[in-house]
C-alpha positions as CSV (number, residue, x, y, z in Angstrom):
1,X,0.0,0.0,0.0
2,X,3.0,2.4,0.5
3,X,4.7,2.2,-2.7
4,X,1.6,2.3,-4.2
5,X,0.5,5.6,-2.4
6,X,4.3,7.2,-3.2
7,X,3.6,5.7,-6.6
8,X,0.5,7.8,-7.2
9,X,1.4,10.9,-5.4
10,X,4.6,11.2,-7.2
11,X,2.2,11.0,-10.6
12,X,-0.4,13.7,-8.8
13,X,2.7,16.2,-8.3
14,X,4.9,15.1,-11.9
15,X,1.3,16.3,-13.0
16,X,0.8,19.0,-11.3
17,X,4.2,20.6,-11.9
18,X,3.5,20.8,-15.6
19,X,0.6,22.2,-15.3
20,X,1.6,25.0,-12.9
21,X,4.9,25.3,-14.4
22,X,3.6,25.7,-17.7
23,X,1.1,27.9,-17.0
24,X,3.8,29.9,-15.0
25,X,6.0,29.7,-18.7
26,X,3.7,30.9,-20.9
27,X,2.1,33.6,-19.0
28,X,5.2,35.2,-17.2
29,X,8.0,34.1,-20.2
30,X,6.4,33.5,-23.3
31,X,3.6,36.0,-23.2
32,X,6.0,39.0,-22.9
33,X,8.6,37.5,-25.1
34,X,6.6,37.2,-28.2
35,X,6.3,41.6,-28.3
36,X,9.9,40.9,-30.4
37,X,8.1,39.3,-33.4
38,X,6.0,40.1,-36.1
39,X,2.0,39.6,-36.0
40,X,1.9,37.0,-38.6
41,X,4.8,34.6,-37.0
42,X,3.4,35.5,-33.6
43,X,-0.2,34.1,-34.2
44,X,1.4,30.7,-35.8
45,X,4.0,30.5,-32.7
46,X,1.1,30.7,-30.5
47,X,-1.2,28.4,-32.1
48,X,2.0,25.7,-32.4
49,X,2.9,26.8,-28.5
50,X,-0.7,26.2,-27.4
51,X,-1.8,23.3,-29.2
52,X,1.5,21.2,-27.9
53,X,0.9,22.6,-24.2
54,X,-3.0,21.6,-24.5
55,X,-2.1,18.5,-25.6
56,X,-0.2,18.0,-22.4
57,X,-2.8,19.6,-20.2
58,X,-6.0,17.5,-21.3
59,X,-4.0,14.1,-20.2
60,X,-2.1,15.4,-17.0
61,X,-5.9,17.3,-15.9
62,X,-7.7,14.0,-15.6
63,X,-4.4,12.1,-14.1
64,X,-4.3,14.9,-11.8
65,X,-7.8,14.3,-10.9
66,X,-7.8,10.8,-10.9
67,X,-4.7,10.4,-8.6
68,X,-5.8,13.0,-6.3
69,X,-9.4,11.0,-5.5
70,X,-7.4,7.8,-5.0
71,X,-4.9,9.0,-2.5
72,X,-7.9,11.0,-0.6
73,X,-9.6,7.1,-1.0
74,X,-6.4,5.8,0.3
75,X,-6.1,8.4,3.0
76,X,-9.7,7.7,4.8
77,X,-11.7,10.1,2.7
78,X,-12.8,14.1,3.2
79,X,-13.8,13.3,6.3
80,X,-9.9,12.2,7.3
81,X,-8.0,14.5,6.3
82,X,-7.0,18.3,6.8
83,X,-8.2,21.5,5.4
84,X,-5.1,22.1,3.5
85,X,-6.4,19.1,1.6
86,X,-10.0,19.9,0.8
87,X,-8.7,23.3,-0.8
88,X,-6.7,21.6,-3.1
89,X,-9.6,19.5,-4.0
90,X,-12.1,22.4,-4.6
91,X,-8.9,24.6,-6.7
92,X,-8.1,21.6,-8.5
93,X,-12.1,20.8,-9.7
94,X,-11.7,24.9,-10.5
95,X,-8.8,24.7,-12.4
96,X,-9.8,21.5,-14.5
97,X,-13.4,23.9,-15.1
98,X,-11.2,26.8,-16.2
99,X,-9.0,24.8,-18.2
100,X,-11.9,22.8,-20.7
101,X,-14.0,26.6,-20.7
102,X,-10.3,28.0,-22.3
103,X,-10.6,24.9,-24.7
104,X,-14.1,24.6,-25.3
105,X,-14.4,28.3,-25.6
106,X,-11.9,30.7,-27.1
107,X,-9.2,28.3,-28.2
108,X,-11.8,26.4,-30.1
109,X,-12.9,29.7,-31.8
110,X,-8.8,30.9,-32.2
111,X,-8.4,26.9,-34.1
112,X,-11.4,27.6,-36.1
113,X,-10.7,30.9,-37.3
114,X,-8.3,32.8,-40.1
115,X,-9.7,36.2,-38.9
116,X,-6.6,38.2,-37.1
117,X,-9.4,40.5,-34.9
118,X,-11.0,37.4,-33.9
119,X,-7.9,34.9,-33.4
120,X,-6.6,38.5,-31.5
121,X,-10.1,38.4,-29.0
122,X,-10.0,34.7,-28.2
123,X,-6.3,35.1,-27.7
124,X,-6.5,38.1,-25.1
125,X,-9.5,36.0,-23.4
126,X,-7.7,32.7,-23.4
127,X,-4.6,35.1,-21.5
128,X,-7.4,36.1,-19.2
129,X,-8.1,32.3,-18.1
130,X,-4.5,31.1,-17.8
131,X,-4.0,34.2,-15.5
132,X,-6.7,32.9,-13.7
133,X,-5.7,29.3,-13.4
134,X,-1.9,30.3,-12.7
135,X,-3.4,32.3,-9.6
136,X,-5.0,28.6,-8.8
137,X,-2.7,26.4,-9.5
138,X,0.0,28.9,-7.5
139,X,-2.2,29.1,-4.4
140,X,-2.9,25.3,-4.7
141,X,1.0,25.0,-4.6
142,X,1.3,27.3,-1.4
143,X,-1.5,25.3,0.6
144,X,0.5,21.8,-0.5
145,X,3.0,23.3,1.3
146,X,1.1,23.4,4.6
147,X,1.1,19.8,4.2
């Protein structure tokens, strides 16, 4: 039962860092970065940058998830275990809502569109959600650390 909860948690936080991390990249590195290129190759870096970290995202969301109910099943359930722990469950089932309303909302409307005003709108609110879910997910880091 040990290995198999170190097994899981060290998936839940392998997860978790790439999420965070990569929100952190692209909002604090790549975001301000891209001001050194031209509109044209700046639309197709971005559309290359996001679908790749999406990709990632949409499998290490539901291991996230998945890994997190089994070691709260492991650990005796809600009703076992400290506060620290129930916030990172309710900012994790935020972040996973934030995360399919950017993909089932304005990067599904930047992929299906060759408009530069429109790719330009779902772009700026797409930036608005990955603020919010690095605020999340950096939060959600600061409470693990209570653990």
């Amino acid at each position: 039962m040990t290995m198999l909860y170190a097994g899981l948690k060290a998936l839940h936080l392998l997860c978790a860092v790439l999420w965070v991390g990569g929100l952190f990249f692209a909002f604090v590195v790549l975001r301000p970065s891209l001001v050194a290129i031209e509109p044209p190759q700046r639309m197709l870096l971005q559309t290359r940058v996001h679908r790749r970290f999406f990709l990632v995202i949409w499998h290490a969301m539901p291991l996230i998830l998945i890994t997190g109910f089994a070691l709260l099943y492991m650990l005796g359930g809600l009703a076992h275990v400290p506060w620290p722990i129930h916030a990172m469950l309710a900012l994790g089932l935020l972040m996973a809502a934030v995360f399919l309303a950017i993909i089932f909302g304005p990067y599904r409307k930047f992929r299906r569109t060759t408009d530069r005003t429109r790719m330009a709108a779902s772009m700026s609110t797409m930036r608005t959600l990955i603020a919010v879910n690095l605020v999340l997910g950096l939060v959600t880091v600061i409470i693990a650390g209570w653990l």
